[in-house]
C-alpha positions in Angstrom: 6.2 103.5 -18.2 6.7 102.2 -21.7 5.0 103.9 -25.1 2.3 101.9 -26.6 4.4 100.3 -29.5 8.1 98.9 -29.9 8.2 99.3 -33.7 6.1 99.1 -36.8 6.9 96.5 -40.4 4.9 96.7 -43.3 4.5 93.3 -44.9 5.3 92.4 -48.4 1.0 92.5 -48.5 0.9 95.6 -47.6 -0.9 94.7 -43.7 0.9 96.6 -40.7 2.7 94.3 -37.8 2.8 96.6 -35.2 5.5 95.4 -32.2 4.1 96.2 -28.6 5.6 96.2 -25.4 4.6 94.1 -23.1 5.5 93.4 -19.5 9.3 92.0 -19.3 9.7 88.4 -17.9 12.6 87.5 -16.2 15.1 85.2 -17.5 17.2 82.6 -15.9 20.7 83.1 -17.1 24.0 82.0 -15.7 26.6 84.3 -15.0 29.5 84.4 -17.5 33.0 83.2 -16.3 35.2 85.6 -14.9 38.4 85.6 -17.1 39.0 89.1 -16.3 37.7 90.6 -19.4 35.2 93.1 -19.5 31.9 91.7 -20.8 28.3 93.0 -21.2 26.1 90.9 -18.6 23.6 88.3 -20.0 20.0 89.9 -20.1 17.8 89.0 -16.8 14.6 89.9 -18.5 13.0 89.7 -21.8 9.9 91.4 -23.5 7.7 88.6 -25.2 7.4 89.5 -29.1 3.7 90.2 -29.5 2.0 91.8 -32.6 -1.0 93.9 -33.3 -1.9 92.9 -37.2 -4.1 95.5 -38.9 -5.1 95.1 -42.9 -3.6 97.4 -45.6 -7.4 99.4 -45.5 -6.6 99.7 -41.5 -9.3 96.8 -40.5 -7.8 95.1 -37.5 -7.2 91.4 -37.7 -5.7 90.6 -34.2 -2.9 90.0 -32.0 0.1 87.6 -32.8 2.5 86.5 -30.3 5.6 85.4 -31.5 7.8 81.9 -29.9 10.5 82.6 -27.1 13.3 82.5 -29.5 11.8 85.0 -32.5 13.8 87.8 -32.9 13.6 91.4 -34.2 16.4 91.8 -35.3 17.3 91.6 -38.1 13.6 92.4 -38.7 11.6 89.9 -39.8 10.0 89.6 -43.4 6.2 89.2 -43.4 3.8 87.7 -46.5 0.5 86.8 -45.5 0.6 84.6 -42.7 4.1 83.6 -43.4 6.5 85.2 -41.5 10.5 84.8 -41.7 12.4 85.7 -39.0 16.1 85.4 -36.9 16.5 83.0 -34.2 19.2 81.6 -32.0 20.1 78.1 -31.0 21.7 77.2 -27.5 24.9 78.1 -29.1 24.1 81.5 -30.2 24.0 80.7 -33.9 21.7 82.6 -36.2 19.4 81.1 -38.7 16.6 81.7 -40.3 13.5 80.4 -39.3 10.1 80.3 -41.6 6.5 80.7 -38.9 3.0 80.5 -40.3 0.5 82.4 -38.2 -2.5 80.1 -36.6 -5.6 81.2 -36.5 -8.4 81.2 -34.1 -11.5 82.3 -35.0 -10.5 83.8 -38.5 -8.0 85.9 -36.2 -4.4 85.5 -36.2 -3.3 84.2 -32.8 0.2 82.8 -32.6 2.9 82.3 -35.0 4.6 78.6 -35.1 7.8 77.4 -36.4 7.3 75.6 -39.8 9.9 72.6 -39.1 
């Protein structure tokens, strides 16, 4: 059982991003080395980044998801349909990342990486 909602960010505009949960995937990882430290073991399962999107007068615009490698934290900044956010490379480095939200329909739908 999980509550209805992970989180809530209030864009710079003022519209609500509201995190969901969503069912976990699971994750291919490899297992660290053993060098005989003690280390936290590598996540098997991850929850997708999805967004409900509602207007600052509460009107509902739609439901984002967010790439594989968006993170939450440090939470992201949203304008608009811009969105900065946190991700990781194969190395584990942070860097910041600007998306843009696609629309279908007049409805947000995704967000994707502005290269």
């Amino acid at each position: 059982m999980k509550p209805p909602f992970r989180d809530v960010f209030v864009g710079a505009d003022g519209r609500l991003w509201v995190l969901l949960h969503t069912p976990a995937v699971a994750v291919d990882v490899e297992p660290p080395a053993d060098d005989g430290r003690s280390r936290i073991p590598p996540a098997r399962w991850r929850e997708p980044v999805v967004f409900d999107v509602f207007e600052p007068d509460g009107r509902y615009l739609g439901r984002v998801r967010a790439p594989d490698d968006f993170s939450t934290h440090p939470a992201p900044f949203f304008r608009g349909d811009d969105v900065w956010a946190v991700v990781r490379d194969e190395l584990d480095v942070q860097y910041l990342v600007r998306f843009r939200v696609e629309r279908a329909n007049d409805r947000p739908e995704r967000a994707e990486r502005l290269e």
